[in-house]
Backbone as JSON, one array per atom type, in Angstrom:
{
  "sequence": "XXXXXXXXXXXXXXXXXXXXXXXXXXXXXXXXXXXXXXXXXXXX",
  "N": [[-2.93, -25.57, 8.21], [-0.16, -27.37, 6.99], [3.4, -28.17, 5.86], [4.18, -30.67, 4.0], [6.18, -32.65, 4.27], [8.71, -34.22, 6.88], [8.73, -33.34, 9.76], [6.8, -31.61, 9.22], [5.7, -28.61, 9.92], [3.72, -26.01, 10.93], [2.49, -23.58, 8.49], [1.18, -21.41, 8.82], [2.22, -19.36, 10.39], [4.65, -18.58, 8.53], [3.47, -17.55, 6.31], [1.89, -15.6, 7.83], [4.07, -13.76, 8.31], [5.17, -13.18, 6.34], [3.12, -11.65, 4.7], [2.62, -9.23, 6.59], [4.88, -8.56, 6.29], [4.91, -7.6, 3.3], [2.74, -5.77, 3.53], [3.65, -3.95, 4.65], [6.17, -2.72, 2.98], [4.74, -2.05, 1.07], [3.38, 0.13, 2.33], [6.01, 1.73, 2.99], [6.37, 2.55, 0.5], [4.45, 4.04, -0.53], [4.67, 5.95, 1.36], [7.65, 7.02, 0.9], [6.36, 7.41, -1.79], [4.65, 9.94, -1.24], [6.23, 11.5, 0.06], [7.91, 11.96, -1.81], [6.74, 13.7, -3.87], [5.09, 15.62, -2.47], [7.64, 17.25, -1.71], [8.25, 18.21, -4.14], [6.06, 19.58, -4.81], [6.43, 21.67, -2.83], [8.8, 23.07, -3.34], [8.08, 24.89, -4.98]],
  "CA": [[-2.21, -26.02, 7.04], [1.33, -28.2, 7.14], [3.87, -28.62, 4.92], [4.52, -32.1, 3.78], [8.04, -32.5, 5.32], [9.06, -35.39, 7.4], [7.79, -32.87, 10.56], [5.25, -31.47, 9.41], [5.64, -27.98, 10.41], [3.11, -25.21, 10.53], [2.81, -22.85, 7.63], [0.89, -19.98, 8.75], [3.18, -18.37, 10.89], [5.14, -17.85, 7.26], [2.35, -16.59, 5.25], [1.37, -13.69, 8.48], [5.2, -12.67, 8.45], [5.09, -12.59, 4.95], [1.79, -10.98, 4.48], [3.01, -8.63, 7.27], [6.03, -7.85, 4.92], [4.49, -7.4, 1.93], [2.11, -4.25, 3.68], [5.12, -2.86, 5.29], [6.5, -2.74, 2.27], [3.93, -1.03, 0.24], [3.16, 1.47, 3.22], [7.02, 2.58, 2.75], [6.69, 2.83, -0.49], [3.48, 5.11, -0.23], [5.29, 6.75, 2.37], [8.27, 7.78, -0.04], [5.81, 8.47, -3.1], [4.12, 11.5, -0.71], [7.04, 12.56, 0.74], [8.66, 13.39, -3.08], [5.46, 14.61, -4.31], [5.27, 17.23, -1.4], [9.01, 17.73, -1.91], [8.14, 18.77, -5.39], [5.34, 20.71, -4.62], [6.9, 23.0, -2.05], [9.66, 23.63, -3.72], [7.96, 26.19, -6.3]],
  "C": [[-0.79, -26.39, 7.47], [1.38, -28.47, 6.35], [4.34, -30.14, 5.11], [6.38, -32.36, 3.65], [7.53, -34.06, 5.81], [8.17, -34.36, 9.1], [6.87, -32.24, 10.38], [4.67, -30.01, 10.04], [4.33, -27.05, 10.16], [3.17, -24.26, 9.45], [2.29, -21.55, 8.19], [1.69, -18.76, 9.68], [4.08, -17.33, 9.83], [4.76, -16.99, 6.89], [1.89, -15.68, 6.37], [2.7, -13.02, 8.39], [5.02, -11.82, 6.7], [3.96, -11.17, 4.09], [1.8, -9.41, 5.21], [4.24, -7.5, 6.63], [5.3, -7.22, 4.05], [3.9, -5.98, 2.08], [2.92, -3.73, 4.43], [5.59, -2.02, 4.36], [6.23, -2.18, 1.58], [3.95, 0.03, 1.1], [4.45, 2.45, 3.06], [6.94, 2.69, 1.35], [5.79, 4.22, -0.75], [3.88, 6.18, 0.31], [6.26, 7.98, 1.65], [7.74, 8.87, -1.28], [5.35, 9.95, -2.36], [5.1, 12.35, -0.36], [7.73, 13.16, -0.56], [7.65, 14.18, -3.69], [5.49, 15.92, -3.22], [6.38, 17.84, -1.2], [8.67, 18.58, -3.46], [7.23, 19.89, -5.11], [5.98, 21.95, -3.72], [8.11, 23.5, -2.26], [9.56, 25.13, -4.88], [7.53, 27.33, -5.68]]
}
């Protein structure tokens, strides 16, 4: 796939960083939700 430009570059390099981002992104977020959940829990 190429965007319609004057060159004509590749797109998918974008869409794997991006795509790459995006589950980074969730994984830290996952990451945070367990770590306050088990902060909560072992605090009682």
């Amino acid at each position: 796939e190429h965007a319609s430009s004057s060159w004509s570059p590749a797109i998918y390099p974008y869409k794997t960083v991006m795509a790459v981002g995006f589950i980074l992104f969730f994984l830290a977020g996952v990451s945070k939700l367990l770590k306050d959940f088990n902060s909560l829990r072992s605090d009682n």
